[in-house]
C-alpha positions in Angstrom: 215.6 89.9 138.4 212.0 88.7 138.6 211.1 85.7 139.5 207.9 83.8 140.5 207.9 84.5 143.7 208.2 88.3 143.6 205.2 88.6 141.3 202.6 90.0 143.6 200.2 87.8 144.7 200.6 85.1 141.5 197.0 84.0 142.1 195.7 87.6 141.5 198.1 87.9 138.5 197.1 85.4 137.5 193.2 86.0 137.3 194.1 89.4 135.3 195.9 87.8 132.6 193.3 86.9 130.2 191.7 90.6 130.5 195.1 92.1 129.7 195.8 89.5 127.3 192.4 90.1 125.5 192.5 94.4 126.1 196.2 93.8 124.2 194.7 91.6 121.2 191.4 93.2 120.8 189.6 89.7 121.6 187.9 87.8 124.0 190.4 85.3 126.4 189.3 82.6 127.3 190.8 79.2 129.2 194.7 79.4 130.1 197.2 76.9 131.3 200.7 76.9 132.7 203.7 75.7 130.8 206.8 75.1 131.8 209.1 78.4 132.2 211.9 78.5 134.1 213.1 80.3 137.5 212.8 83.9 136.0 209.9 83.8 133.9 206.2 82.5 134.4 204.5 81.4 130.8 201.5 80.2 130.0 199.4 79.7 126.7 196.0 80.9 126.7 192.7 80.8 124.1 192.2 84.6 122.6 189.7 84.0 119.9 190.6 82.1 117.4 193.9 82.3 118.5 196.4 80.3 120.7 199.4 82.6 122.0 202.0 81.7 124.6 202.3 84.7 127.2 205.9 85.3 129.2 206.0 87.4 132.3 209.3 87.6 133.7 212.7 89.9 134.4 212.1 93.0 132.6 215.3 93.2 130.9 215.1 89.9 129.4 211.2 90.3 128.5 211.9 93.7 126.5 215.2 91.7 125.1 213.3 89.0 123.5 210.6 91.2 122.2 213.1 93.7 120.5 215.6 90.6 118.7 212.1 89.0 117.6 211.0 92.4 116.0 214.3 92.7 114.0 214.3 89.3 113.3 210.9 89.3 111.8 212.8 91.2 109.1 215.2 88.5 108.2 215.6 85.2 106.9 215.3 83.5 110.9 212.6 82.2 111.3 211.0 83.5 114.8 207.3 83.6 116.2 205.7 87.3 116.4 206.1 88.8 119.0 204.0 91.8 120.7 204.9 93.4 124.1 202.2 94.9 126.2 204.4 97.2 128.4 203.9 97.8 132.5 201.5 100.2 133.6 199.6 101.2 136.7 197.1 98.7 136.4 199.2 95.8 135.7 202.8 96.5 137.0 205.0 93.7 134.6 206.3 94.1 130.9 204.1 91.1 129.3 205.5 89.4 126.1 202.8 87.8 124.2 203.7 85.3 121.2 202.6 83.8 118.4 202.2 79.8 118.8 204.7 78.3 116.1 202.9 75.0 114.7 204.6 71.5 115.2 207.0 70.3 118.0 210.9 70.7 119.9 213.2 69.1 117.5 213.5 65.1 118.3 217.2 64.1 118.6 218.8 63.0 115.6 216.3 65.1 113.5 217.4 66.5 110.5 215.6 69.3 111.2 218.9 70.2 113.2 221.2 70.6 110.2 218.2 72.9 109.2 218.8 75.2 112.2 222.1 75.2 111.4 222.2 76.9 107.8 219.7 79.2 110.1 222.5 79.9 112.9 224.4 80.1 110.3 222.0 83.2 108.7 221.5 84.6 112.5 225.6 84.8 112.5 225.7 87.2 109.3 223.9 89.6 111.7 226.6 92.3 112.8 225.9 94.4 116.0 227.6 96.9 117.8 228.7 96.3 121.4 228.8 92.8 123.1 227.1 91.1 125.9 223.5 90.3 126.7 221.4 92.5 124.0 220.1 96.5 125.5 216.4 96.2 124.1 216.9 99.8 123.7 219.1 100.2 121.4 219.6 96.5 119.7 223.1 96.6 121.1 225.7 94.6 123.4 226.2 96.5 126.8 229.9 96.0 127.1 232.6 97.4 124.8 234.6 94.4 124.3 234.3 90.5 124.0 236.3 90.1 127.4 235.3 92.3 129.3 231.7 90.6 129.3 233.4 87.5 130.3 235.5 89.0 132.7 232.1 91.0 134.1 230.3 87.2 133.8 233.2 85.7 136.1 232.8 89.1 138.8 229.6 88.7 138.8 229.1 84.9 139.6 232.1 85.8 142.4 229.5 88.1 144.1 226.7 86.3 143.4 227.1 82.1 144.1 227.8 80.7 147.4 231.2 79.7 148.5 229.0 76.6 149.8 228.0 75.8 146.1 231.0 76.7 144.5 234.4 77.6 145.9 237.0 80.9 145.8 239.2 78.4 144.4 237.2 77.7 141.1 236.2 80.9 140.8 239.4 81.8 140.3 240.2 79.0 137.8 237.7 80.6 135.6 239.5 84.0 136.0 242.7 81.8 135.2 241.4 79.9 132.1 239.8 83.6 130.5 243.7 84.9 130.5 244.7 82.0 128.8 242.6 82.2 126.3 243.0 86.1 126.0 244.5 86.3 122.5 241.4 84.0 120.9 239.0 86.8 122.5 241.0 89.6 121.7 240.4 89.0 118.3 237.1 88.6 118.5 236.7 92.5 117.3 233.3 92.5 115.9 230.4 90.9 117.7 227.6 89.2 115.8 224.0 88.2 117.2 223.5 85.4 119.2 220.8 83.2 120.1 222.8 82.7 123.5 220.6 79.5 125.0 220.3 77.6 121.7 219.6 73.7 122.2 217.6 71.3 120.5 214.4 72.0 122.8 214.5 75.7 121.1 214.4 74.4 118.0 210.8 74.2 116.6 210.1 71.5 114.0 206.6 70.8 111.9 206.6 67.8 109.5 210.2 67.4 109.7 210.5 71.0 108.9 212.2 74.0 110.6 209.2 76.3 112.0 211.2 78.6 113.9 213.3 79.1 116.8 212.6 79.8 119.7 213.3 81.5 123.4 215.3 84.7 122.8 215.4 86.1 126.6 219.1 85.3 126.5 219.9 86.9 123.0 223.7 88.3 123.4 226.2 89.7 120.7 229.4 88.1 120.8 231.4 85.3 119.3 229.4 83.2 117.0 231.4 79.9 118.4 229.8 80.6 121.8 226.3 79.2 120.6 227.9 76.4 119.1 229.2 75.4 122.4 226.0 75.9 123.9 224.6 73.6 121.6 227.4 71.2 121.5 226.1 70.4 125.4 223.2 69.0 123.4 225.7 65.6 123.0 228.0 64.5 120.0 225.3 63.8 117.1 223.1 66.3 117.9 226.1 68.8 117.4 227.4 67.2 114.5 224.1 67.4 112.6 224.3 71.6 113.5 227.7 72.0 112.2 226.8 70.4 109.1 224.0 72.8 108.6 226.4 75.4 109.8 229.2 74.8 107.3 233.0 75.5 108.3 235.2 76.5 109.1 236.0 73.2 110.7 236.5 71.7 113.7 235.7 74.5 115.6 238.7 75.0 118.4 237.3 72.7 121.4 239.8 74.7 123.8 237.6 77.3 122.8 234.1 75.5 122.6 235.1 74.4 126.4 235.5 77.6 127.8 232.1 79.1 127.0 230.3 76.0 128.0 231.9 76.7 131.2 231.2 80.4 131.3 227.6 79.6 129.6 227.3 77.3 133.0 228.5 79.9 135.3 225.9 82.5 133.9 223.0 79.7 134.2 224.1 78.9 137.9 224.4 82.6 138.7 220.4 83.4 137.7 219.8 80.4 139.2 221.3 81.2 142.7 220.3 84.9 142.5 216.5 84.1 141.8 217.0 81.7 145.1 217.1 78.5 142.7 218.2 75.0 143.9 219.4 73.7 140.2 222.8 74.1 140.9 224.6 70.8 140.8 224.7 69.9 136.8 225.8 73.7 136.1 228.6 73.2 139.1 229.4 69.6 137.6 230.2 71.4 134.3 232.0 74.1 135.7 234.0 71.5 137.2 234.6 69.1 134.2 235.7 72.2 131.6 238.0 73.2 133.9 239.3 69.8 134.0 239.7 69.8 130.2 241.2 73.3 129.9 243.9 72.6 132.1 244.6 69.5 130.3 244.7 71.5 127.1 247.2 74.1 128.3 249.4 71.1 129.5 249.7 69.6 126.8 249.8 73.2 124.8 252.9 74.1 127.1 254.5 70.8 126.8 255.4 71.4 123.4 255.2 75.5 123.8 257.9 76.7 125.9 256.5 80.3 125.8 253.2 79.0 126.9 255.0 77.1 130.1 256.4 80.3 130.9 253.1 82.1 130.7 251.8 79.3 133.2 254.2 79.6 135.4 254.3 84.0 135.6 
């Protein structure tokens, strides 16, 4: 994983942006300014022409990831900037993703532009992919072979990866407990659709109150289509109920099941975030934390009127 401080020399990298921008374009770049990215990727928009594009420079993986799901999406009804990778060579060592500047603004909450974006989930969801997990830019595919076992390989991985100091064995292994629980949900869960995988109202991209696009596709996954409703759910209560009436039914979505993959959205963000040597931690551990909570109040009261289920908590 990339992040900024492992870009060599960023003031040099810098400086030879706008010449690979321009060599990639065919045009003259001119000023460039930073936006804000995040810990893995470094983003800035600069003038090539008569053009304004927004350049990303980040983790290989999820560079070529969002440049392959915004070539195929070009194709379909979702709307999504174009996108044009300018691939690693000798001369400048990092995949470069250089996109199209989508006209307008982030969605304002309470926009109806939000019940938009969900008749467009709602298209995105139609999309049918083999595999599951974070998208192979290869081969437009999931790299695990079932919907568990990427959560189960999400879980192992934040185990090896987050400090005991930040969060302990114990929850951890709560998240391990709560996955088993809900085990029959995600066996079911045979075929995985695409997934926008970090879809809030920020990435929603809105011009004179209408949809322009979305946006940020680094995290693009196939999976369960209720996993990016969860993720946006974390947006707060009207927000979310402006998506699912774009969305349509079926309705309401499970919240044992919404809660869970807040929680394991959570412990994938705090997981980059400690392996790129981030300090963000404490609102991804505070979730962790409060899903938990309300998972094992859920099976409580589940097993209270389940004896089956009590005798599954107690094996």
């Amino acid at each position: 994983m990339v992040v900024d401080g492992e870009f060599s020399s960023e003031g040099s990298l810098r400086q030879s942006i706008p010449a690979r921008v321009g060599e990639a374009l065919g045009c003259s770049a001119g000023s460039m300014r930073r936006l804000a990215g995040s810990i893995v990727n470094l983003v800035h928009a600069i003038r090539c022409g008569e053009r304004q594009v927004i350049v990303k420079l980040g983790a290989a993986d999820g560079i070529r990831r969002e440049a392959a799901v915004l070539t195929m999406l070009r194709q379909t009804a979702v709307p999504v900037p174009h996108a044009v990778l300018v691939a690693a060579d000798a001369v400048f060592p990092h995949d470069m993703l250089l996109l199209d500047v989508l006209p307008g603004q982030h969605a304002e909450p309470g926009s109806e532009v939000l019940a938009d974006a969900g008749q467009c989930l709602r298209r995105l969801h139609d999309l049918a992919l083999p595999g599951f997990g974070l998208v192979c830019p290869d081969r437009l595919a999931g790299t695990h072979d079932t919907w568990a076992g990427f959560l189960d390989a999400v879980v192992a991985n934040a185990a090896k990866v987050v400090p005991a100091s930040i969060m302990s064995p114990g929850m951890h292994d709560e998240v391990g407990v709560q996955l088993r629980r809900m085990r029959d949900h995600l066996a079911r869960v045979h075929q995985g659709v695409l997934l926008h995988g970090d879809l809030v109202p920020k990435h929603v991209w809105s011009e004179a109150d209408q949809l322009a696009g979305l946006i940020d596709w680094g995290d693009a996954m196939v999976g369960d289509p209720l996993f990016d409703l969860a993720r946006f759910s974390m947006a707060g209560r009207d927000d979310f109920q402006l998506l699912l009436r774009g969305y349509g039914g079926p309705f309401p979505p499970d919240e044992r099941i919404l809660s869970l993959y807040r929680l394991v959205w959570s412990l994938m963000a705090l997981t980059v975030e400690c392996g790129a040597g981030g300090d963000w931690v404490a609102d991804y551990v505070s979730t962790v934390r409060r899903e938990l909570a309300f998972c094992d109040s859920s099976w409580l009261k589940g097993a209270a009127r389940d004896p089956r289920a009590a005798r599954i908590r107690c094996s």
